[in-house]
N, C-alpha and C positions, 0 to 999 in steps of 0.2 A: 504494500500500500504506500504509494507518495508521501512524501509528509509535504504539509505546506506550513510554511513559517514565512511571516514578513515584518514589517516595524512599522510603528503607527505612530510619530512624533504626538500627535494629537491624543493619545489616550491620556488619558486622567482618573485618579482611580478613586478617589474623592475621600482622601483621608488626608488630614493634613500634617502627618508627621514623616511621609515621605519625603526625602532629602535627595535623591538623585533616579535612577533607574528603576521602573517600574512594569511588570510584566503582568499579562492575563494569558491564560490556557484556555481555548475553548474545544467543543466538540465540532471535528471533521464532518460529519454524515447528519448530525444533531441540530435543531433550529434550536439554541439556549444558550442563556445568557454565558458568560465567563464562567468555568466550572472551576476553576482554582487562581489564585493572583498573589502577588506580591511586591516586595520591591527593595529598596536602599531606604535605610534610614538610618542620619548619621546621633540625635540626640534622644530617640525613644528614650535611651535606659535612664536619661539622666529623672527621668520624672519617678524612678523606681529607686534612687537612693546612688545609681553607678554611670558617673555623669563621664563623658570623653570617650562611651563606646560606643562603636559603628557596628551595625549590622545590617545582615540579610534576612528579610521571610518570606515563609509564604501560608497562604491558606488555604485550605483547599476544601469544595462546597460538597458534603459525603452525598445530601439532596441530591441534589443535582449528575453528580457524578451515578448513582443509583440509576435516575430515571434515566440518564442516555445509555447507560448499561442494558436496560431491559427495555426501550424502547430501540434500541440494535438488535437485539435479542440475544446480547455476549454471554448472559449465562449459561456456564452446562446445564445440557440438559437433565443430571442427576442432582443436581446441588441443593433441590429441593428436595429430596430423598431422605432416610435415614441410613445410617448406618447397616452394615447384614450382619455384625456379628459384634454380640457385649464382653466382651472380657468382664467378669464378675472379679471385684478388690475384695481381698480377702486377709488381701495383708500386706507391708513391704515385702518379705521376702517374696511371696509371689507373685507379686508385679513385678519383680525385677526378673524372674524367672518366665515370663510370659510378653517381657516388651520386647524379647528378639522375636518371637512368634508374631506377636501383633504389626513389626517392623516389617518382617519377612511377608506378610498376609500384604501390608500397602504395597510394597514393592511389585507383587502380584495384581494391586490393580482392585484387589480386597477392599471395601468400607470399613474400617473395623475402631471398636471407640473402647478404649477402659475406663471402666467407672473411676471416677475420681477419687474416692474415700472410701476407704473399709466400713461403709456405712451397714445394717443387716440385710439377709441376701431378698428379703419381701421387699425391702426399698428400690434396690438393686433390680429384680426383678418386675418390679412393678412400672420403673425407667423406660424397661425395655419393651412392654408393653404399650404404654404410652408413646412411646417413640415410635411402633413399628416397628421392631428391633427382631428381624425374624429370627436370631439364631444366637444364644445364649452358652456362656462357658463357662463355667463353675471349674475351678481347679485349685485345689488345696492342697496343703501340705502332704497326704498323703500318693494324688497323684503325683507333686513334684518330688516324691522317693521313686516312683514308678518311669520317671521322664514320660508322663503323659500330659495329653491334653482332652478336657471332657470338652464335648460340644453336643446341643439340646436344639432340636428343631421346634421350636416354640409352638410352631401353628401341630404339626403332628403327633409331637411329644417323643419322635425317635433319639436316641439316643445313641452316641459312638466314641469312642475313643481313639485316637491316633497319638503315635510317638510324638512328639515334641517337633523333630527336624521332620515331618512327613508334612509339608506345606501344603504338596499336590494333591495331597489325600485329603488334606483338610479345606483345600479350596475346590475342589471335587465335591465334596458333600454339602458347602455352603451352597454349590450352583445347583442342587436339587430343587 
């Protein structure tokens, strides 16, 4: 895609603590105003206590930036999705022992989300329902003696285990 950039002596951005060079970003394809702007200003800081410093900024409009987003139609089309599979927190050691799996699953191209907090497994569980979260993992301490991984098809209720390093077996069974 071209880029087009030109310079507009006449822009004004109608703040009056801009001191030299002032820029706007707008959308290519998009009928909307400036989606992000900024400029030079050489005494802003001094009204903050730090006077004789020069700066640059910019702002950028998230509004704006949003609706030319989906009015392109830039977003994927999965983004509105959930996740396909919860890693259930059950504790540090086993999140550390289940974020090379979860690692290995994105790299595959996998949705895959771990719960945040050792919170109880109804909380946990009830996330992923609420979510649409079709495919659930519970793995505890005594799987992680076994180097396994449980995973639960939420909507069927099957249930399987796979080694730890069997990624392909475990994203095999998510694509059910």
């Amino acid at each position: 895609m071209p880029r087009r950039s030109f310079i507009d002596l006449s822009l004004a951005r109608g703040l009056n603590y801009y001191t030299g060079a002032i820029f706007e970003v707008k959308a290519l394809d998009w009928q909307i105003g400036s989606i992000c702007g900024g400029g030079r200003y050489d005494n802003l800081t001094g009204i903050f206590g730090l006077p004789d410093m020069s700066g640059v900024g910019v702002s950028f409009g998230a509004d704006r930036i949003y609706d030319v987003l989906k009015g392109l139609d830039k977003f994927p089309a999965d983004l509105g999705g959930s996740a396909t599979l919860l890693f259930a927190n059950m504790g540090a050691d086993e999140v550390r022992y289940l974020l090379p799996v979860a690692a290995a699953l994105r790299s595959e191209g996998v949705s895959v989300e771990l719960y945040p907090d050792a919170a109880k497994l109804k909380k946990q569980f009830d996330y992923a329902v609420r979510k649409a979260i079709p495919f659930l993992s519970i793995t505890g301490a005594s799987e992680m003696e076994q180097g396994i991984v449980n995973l639960k098809n939420l909507a069927s209720g099957e249930q399987k285990s796979f080694e730890k390093e069997d990624i392909a077996g475990i994203r095999a069974f998510l694509q059910q």
